[in-house]
N, C-alpha and C positions, 0 to 999 in steps of 0.2 A: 813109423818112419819119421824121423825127424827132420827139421829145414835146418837147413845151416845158416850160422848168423850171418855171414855176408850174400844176402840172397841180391842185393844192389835195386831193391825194392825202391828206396829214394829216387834211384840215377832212372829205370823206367818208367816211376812216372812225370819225372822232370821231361825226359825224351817224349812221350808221346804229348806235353803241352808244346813243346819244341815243333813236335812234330804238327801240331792242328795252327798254331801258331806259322807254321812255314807253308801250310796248304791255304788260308788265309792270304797271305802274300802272293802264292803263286794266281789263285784266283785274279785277285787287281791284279797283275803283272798280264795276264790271258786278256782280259777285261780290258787291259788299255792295247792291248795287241788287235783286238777287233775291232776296236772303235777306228785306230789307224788302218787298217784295212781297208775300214769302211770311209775312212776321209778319202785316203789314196784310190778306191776305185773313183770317189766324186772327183776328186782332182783331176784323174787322168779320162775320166769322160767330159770335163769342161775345158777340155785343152782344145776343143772342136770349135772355131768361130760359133757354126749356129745353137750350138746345144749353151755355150757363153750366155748369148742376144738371149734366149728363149728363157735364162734364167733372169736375167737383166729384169726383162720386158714380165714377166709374174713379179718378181719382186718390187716392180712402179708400178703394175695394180693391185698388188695386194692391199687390202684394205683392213689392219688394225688398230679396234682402239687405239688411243692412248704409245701407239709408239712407230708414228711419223717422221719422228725424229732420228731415231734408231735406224728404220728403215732406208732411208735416204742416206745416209751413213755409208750403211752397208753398200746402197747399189753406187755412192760413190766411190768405196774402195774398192770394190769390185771393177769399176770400169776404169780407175787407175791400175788397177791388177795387170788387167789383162789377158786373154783365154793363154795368151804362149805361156804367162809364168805358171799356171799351172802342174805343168810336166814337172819343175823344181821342188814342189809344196808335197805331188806325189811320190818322188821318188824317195824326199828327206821322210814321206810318212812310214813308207814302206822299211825303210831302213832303222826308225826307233819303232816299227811292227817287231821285226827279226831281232830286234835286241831286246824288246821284253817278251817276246815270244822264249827266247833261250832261258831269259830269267825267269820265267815261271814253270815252262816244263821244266827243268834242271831242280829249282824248288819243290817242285810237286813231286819228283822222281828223289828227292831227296839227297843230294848231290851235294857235297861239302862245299866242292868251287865252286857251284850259286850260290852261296850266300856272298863272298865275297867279291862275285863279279858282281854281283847284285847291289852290293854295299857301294862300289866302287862307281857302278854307273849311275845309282843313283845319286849319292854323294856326291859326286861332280857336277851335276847339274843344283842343288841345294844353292851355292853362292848366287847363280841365275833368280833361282827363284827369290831372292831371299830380296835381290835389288830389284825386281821387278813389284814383290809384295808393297816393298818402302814407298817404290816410288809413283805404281799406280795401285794403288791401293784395293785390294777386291776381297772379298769375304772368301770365294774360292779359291783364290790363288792362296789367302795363309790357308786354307784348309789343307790345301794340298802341300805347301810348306810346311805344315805341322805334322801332317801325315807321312813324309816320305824322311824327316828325318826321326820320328817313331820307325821307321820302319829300317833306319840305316842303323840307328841306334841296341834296337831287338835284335836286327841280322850280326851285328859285332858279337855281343854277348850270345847270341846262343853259338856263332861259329868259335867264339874263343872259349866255352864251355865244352864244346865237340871237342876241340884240339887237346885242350887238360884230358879231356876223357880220352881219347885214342891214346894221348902220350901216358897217361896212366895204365893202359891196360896192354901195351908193349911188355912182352917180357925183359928183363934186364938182362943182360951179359955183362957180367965179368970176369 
């Protein structure tokens, strides 16, 4: 038995690095869906005046080294905050839950239009990060700047490699 020379031996193993490559993605995309989750339950359980106070009031005895300063920070903006604006902070969590939630199952399920919704929402948010990196400066924020546009970058190219490949293996009519 012999193989035929166009066995697309190439094209399959580019597809399955594509493919560990996209399951990769979809994980962080789950990964920041839980974390939101999990903000949005704190959010909408501190929307309660006393469970607020109760946070308040542990966070001015908490007692850590070296970060006094941090701490009081926080329980300042927190009681600028406010327990009402909470319900705000939940629901916006809830709602980029639902939108990297679609972006990773749809990835993980291998779905052509995530990558491009993908591309799309996280691309738009890039310029955000990009002036927040400048202008407060954090090691995690370019981390994550460097990371999400690796990762807008990869999703073009492997969606614009998919496309050549479907449009290549249409049959032709004419």
């Amino acid at each position: 038995m012999s193989i035929p020379e166009s066995t697309g031996a190439p094209a399959a193993v580019a597809s399955g690095q594509h493919h560990a490559g996209l399951r990769v993605i979809a994980i962080y995309e789950i990964v920041k869906t839980v974390c939101l989750v999990l903000v949005a339950m704190a959010a909408f359980h501190l929307d309660r005046q006393q469970n607020f106070e109760q946070l308040v009031h542990w966070l001015e005895h908490l007692s850590l080294a070296d970060s006094n300063s941090l701490r009081w920070k926080l329980v300042g903006l927190l009681q600028d905050f406010g327990p009402s604006r909470f319900v705000a902070v939940g629901v916006v969590a809830l709602g980029y839950a639902v939108l990297f939630g679609i972006e990773g199952v749809g990835l993980w399920r291998g779905k052509y239009w995530a990558e491009w919704f993908t591309v799309i929402a996280t691309g738009s948010l890039i310029p955000l990060e990009l002036y927040e990196t400048l202008h407060r400066f954090g090691w995690l924020k370019l981390a994550t700047l460097v990371g999400n546009v690796a990762i807008v970058v990869y999703l073009v190219r492997v969606a614009l490699q998919t496309r050549a490949a479907r449009h290549a293996s249409k049959p032709h009519t004419s």
